[in-house]
Structure formats: structure tokens, C-alpha cells
C-alpha positions as CSV (number, residue, x, y, z in Angstrom):
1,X,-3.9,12.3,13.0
2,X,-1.8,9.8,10.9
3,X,0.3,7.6,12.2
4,X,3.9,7.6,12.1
5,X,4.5,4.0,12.2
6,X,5.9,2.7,9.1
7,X,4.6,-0.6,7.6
8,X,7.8,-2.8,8.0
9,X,7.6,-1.9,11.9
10,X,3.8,-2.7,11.7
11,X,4.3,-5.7,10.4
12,X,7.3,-6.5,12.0
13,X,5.4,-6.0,15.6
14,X,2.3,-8.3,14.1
15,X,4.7,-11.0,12.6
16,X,5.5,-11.4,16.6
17,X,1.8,-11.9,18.0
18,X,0.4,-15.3,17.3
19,X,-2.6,-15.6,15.7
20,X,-4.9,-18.6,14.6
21,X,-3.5,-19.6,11.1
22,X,-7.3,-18.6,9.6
23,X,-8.4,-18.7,5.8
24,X,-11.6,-16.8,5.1
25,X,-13.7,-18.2,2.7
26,X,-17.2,-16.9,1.0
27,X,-18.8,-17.6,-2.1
28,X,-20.1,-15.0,-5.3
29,X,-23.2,-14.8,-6.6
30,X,-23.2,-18.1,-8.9
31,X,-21.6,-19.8,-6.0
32,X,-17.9,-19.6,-6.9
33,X,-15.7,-19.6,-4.2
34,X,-13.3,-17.2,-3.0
35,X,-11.1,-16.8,0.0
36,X,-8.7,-15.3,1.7
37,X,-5.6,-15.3,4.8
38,X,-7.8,-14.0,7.5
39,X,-5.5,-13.3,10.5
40,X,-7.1,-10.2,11.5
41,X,-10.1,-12.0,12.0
42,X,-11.9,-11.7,15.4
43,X,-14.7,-12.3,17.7
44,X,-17.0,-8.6,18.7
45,X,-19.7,-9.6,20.8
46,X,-21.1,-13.3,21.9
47,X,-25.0,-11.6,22.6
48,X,-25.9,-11.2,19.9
49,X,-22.8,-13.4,18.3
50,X,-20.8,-11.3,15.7
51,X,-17.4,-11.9,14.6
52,X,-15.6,-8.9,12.5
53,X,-12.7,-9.5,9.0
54,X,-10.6,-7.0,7.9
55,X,-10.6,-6.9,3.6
56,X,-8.3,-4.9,1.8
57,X,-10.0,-3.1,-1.1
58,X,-7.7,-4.6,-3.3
59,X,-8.4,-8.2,-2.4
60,X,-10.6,-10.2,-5.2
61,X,-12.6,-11.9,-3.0
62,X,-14.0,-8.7,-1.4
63,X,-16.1,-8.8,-4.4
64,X,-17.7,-12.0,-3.7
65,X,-18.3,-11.7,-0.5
66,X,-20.2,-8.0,-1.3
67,X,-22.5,-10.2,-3.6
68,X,-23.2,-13.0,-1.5
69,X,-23.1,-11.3,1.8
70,X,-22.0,-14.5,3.5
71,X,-18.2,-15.4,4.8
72,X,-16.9,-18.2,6.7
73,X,-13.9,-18.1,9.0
74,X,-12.1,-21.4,9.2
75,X,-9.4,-21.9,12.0
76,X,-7.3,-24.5,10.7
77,X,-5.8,-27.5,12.5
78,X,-2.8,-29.2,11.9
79,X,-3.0,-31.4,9.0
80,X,-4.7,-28.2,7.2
81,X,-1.0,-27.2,6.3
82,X,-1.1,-27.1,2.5
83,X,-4.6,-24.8,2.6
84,X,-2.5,-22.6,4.5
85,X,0.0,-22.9,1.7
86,X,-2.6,-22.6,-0.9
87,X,-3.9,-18.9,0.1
88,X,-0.5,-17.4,1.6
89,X,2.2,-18.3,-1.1
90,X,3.2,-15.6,-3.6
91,X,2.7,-17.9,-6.2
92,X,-0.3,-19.6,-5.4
93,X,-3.6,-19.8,-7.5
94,X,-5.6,-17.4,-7.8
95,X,-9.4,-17.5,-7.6
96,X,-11.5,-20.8,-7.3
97,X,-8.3,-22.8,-8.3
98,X,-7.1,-21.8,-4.9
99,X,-9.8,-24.6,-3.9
100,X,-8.8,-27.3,-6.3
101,X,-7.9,-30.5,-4.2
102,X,-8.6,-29.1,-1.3
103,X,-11.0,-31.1,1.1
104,X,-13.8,-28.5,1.7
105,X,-18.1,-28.9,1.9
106,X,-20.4,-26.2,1.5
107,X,-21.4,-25.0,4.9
108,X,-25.4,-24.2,5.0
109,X,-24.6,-20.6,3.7
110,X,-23.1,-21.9,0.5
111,X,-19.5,-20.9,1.6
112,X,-16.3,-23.5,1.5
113,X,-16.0,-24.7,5.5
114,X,-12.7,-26.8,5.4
115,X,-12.6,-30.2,6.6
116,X,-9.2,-29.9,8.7
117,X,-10.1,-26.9,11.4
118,X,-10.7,-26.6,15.0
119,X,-13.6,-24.3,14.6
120,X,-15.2,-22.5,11.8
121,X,-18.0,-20.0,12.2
122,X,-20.5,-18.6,9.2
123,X,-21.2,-15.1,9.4
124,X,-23.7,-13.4,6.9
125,X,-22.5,-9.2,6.7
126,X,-24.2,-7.1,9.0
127,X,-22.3,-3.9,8.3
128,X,-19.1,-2.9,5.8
129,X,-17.1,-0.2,7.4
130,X,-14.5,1.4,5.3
131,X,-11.3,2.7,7.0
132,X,-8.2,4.0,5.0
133,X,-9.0,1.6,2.0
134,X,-9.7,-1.2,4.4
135,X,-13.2,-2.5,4.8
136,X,-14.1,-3.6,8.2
137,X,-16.7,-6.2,7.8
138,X,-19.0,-6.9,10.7
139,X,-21.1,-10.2,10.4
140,X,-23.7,-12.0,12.4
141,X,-22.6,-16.0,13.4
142,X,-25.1,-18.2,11.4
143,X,-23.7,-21.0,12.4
144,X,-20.7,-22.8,14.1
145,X,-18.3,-26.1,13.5
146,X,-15.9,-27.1,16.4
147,X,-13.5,-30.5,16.3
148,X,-12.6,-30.7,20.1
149,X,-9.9,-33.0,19.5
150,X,-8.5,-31.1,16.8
151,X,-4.6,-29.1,16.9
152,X,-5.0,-25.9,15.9
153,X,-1.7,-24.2,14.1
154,X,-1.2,-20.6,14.4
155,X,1.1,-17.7,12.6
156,X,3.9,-16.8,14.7
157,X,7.5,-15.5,12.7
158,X,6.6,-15.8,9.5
159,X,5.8,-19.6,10.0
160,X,2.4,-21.8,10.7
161,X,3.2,-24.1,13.9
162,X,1.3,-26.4,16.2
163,X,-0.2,-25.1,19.0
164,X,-0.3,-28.3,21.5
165,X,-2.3,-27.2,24.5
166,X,-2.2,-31.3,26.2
167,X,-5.9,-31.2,25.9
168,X,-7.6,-32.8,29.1
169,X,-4.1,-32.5,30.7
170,X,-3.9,-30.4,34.0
């Protein structure tokens, strides 16, 4: 059965959830980064701990992540503004001039982990499920970053906002 729902009410309903303003990043087989908005991005299971990304077929970093097998997703905190910029404008650069001055290391599977997040967790691909010209990538937590003191900024209405939580307020 297909659905019935058109895109502009799909996106329409989505654009009204907030979600962690997250860029995922991965790396191709010379080490060339790549990267994408990731807001479908999600946690699957904590035993054994697997997080899931949802790539459009059409996306160029899908190839690069297919070759290294290796994606980070990076929840950005609030000075990480302009990286948000950087991947979701219409105009932005394309390819690994998306990363030019953009404050970013190498996490330990060769993959761009921003400095400005409030957690960022490195997945190497367990499975690569296709739906509808959507892959569904499944991948096993290598490793995790957390800044506990950080702001995280989310999506919400077409615009990237702080999300202050009071932390250690009751």
C-alpha cells in the first residue's frame, strides 16, 4: 500500500517536531570528507549500541560512506550555527569544501567529529537497507563524545534554536 500523503504535508508535519540540529559526517576511501543534515537520525538499541541514518540515494556522500563504512553523527551545540549553515543552505559548498574553516578533528574512525556538539557518536555500518530509494543505514557505536555543559540547538519551523534545559536546575 502507498501512501496517500503528499510530500508538502509530510514535511509540513516534520517541520513541526523538533529534532537535534545533527550533521552526519563520514569519510571516502582516501579520507575525504563528506557529510550530510542528518535529522532523521536516531538511536535503535543501547545492548548491543546501534544508532540508524536515513540517506537518500541521491545524496553524494552516500558514496563515501559505502566505501568507508564509517559515519559519525554530530549533535551540534550552540555556537555550531554556521556548520549548520554550511550543510543546509541551498547554496552551500558542496563536497569537502563544505568542511573548509570549519573546526572539526578526525574522530578514531577517520570521520570529521565537530568541535561545537553536545554529543557525537561513531558508528561503523552494520547493515544498508533500501526502502523506496532511501537507504536505511544501520551502524554499530564505535565510540562516543559528550560536552555536558554544552547547549544543544535543535530544528523546529524551519529555524535552528537553543534548546536551554537550566542544566542542574530543578
Amino acid at each position: 500500500m502507498t501512501s496517500t500523503v503528499t510530500p508538502g504535508e509530510f514535511w509540513g508535519a516534520l517541520g513541526r517536531k523538533a529534532s537535534p540540529a545533527t550533521i552526519v559526517t563520514t569519510i571516502n576511501s582516501e579520507g575525504i570528507p563528506a557529510g550530510f543534515v542528518g535529522l532523521s537520525a536516531t538511536h535503535v538499541s543501547a545492548a548491543p549500541a546501534i544508532m540508524s541514518i536515513a540517506v537518500g540515494a541521491s545524496t553524494s556522500a552516500l558514496a563515501s560512506l559505502r566505501q568507508s563504512g564509517v559515519f559519525v553523527i554530530n549533535h551540534l551545540a550552540e555556537p555550531a550555527r554556521d556548520v549548520w549553515e554550511r550543510f543546509s543552505a541551498k547554496d552551500a559548498p558542496k563536497g569537502d569544501d563544505r568542511f573548509t574553516t570549519l573546526s572539526y578533528r578526525a574522530g578514531g574512525l577517520g570521520a570529521p567529529v565537530f568541535d561545537e556538539i553536545t554529543c557525537a557518536f561513531e558508528c561503523r555500518v552494520a547493515q544498508d537497507i533500501e526502502v523506496e530509494g532511501t537507504h536505511l543505514i544501520l551502524g554499530h557505536v564505535a565510540k562516543i563524545h559528550r560536552r555536558s555543559e554544552a547547549t544543544p540547538i535543535v530544528f523546529f519551523g524551519g529555524a535552528v534554536l537553543p534548546l536551554n534545559v537550566g542544566w542542574g536546575e530543578t
